[in-house]
N, C-alpha and C positions, 0 to 999 in steps of 0.2 A: 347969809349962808355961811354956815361951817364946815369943817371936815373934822373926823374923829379916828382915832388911828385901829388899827387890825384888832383890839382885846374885845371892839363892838360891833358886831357887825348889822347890828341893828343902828347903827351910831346916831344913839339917844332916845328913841324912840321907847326904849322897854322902862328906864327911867325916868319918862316923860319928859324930859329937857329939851324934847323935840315934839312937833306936834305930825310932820310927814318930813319924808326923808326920801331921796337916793340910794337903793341901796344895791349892792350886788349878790344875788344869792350864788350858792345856797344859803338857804335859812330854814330855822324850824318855826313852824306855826305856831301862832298865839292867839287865844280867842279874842284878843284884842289889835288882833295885827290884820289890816285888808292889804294884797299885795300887787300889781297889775305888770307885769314886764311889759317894757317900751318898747326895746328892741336887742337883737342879740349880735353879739361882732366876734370876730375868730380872736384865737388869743394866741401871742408872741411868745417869744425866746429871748429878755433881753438878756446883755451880755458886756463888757469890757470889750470897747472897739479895739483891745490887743489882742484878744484870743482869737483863736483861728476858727471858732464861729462866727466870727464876725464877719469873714468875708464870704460865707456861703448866702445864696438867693433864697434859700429857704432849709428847714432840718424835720425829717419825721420827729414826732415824740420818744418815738423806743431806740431813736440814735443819744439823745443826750439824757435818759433814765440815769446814768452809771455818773455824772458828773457833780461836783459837791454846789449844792442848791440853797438859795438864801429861801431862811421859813418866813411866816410872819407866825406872833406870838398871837395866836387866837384861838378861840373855842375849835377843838380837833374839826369836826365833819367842815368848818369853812378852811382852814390850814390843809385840810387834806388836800381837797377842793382843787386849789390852788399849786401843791406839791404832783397833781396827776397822782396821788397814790391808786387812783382805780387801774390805770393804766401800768400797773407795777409788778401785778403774779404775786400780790404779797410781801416784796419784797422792802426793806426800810431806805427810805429813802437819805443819801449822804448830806449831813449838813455843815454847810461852811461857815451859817451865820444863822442867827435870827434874829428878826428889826420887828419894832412895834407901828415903825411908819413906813407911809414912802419917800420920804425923803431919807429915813434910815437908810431902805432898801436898795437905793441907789446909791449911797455912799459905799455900802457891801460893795454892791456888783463892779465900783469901779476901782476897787481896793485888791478886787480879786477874789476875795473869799465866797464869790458864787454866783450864781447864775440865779434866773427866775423866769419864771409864767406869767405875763401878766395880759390884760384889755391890749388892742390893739389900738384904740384911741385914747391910750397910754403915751405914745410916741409925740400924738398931737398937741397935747400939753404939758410934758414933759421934757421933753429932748432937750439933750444937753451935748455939750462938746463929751467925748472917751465913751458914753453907750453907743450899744448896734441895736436896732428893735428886727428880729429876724421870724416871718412868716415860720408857724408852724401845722405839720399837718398828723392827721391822727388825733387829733386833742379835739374835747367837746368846748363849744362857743361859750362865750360869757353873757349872760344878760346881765342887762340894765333893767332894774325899777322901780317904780315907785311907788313906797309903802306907805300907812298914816294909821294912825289910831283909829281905830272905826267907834270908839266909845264916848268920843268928844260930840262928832256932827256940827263942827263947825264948819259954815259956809262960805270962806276963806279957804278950807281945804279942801274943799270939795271943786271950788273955782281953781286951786292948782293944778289940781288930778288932771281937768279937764283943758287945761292949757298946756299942761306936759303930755298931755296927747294928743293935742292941735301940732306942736312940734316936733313930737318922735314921727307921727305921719308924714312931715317935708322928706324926712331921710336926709337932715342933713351932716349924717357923722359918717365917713366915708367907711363902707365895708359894712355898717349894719346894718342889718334884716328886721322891716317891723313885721313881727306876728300877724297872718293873717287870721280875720274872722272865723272860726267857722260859717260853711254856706245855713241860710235859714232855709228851716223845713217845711213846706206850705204846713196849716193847719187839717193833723184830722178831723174829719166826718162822726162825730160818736156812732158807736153800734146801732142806737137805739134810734138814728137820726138817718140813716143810710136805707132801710127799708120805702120809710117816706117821701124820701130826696125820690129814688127810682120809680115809687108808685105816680109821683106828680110830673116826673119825665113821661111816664107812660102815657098820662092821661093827657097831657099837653100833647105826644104826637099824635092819638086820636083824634084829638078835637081840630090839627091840622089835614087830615086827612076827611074831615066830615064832608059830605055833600052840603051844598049850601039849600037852605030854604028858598024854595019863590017867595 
């Protein structure tokens, strides 16, 4: 297993150097791309354990909008994504930095030159001495999922998909949500089949209703 930094957020997959992937949308569709979400977790606030976000329990979104924010260098609609510019009125979001990785992105943040959005299962593999990972609320969740070529059909990948959803269902990433099913629909009755169905209801309760013969 690899990791690929923010300029892919298909990381590898569109180049084929990859045959399925981890990835975190958004993403734009590909006739070659099948995409399934695992599951979804709320997204943080990290920050430099010196600044005085560091000691709050939690921050809406529309309080830290105005503060200078580390980007990542990637295709705009996932950059944005990640920047909350939905959540902005339009307005350009301050940048103090931009990093092509995470491990850039956290030398940013503990230099000072900014702040960022990121997974909240962020913290879990990540954490380091000088970051804060601080709950955010207002902000839309981040999925997880996992994507593959759908043009290959190899059965290797197919046995993944299906193992990576034997384990997104444990729930075992603390705070994420897996996707539920939607409910199934009993099966309709064709048009042409429902006059029938009724006529042979009918006929069955007369023939329970019949006088018996001597």
């Amino acid at each position: 297993m690899r990791s690929h930094d923010f300029a892919d957020p298909y990381v590898g997959l569109a180049n084929g150097s990859v045959d399925i992937a981890f990835v975190r949308p958004p993403l734009l569709m590909q006739d070659w791309l099948s995409i399934e979400t695992l599951f979804v977790e709320p997204r943080v606030l990290v920050t430099s354990s010196s600044s005085p976000l560091a000691a709050r329990d939690q921050v809406s979104v529309d309080e830290v909008l105005d503060e200078a924010f580390v980007a990542r260098k990637a295709p705009e609609y996932w950059r944005d994504f990640w920047l909350a510019t939905s959540s902005r009125d339009g307005n350009t979001p301050v940048l103090g930095a931009e990093v092509g990785g995470v491990e850039e992105c956290f030398e940013a943040i503990l230099s000072g030159r900014g702040i960022a959005f990121s997974q909240a299962s962020t913290q879990r593999y990540y954490d380091r001495p000088g970051l804060a990972f601080i709950p955010v609320t207002g902000l839309l969740h981040s999925p997880l999922a996992i994507a593959w070529r759908n043009d290959l059909g190899a059965q290797t990948v197919s046995d993944f998909v299906e193992t990576a959803r034997m384990l997104a269902a444990l729930e075992l990433v603390p705070l994420a949500v897996t996707p539920q099913p939607p409910p199934l629909k009993p099966p309709e009755v064709p048009p042409e089949r429902r006059g029938i169905h009724n006529e042979d209801r009918d006929a069955r309760d007369k023939e329970e209703v019949r006088p018996g013969v001597p």
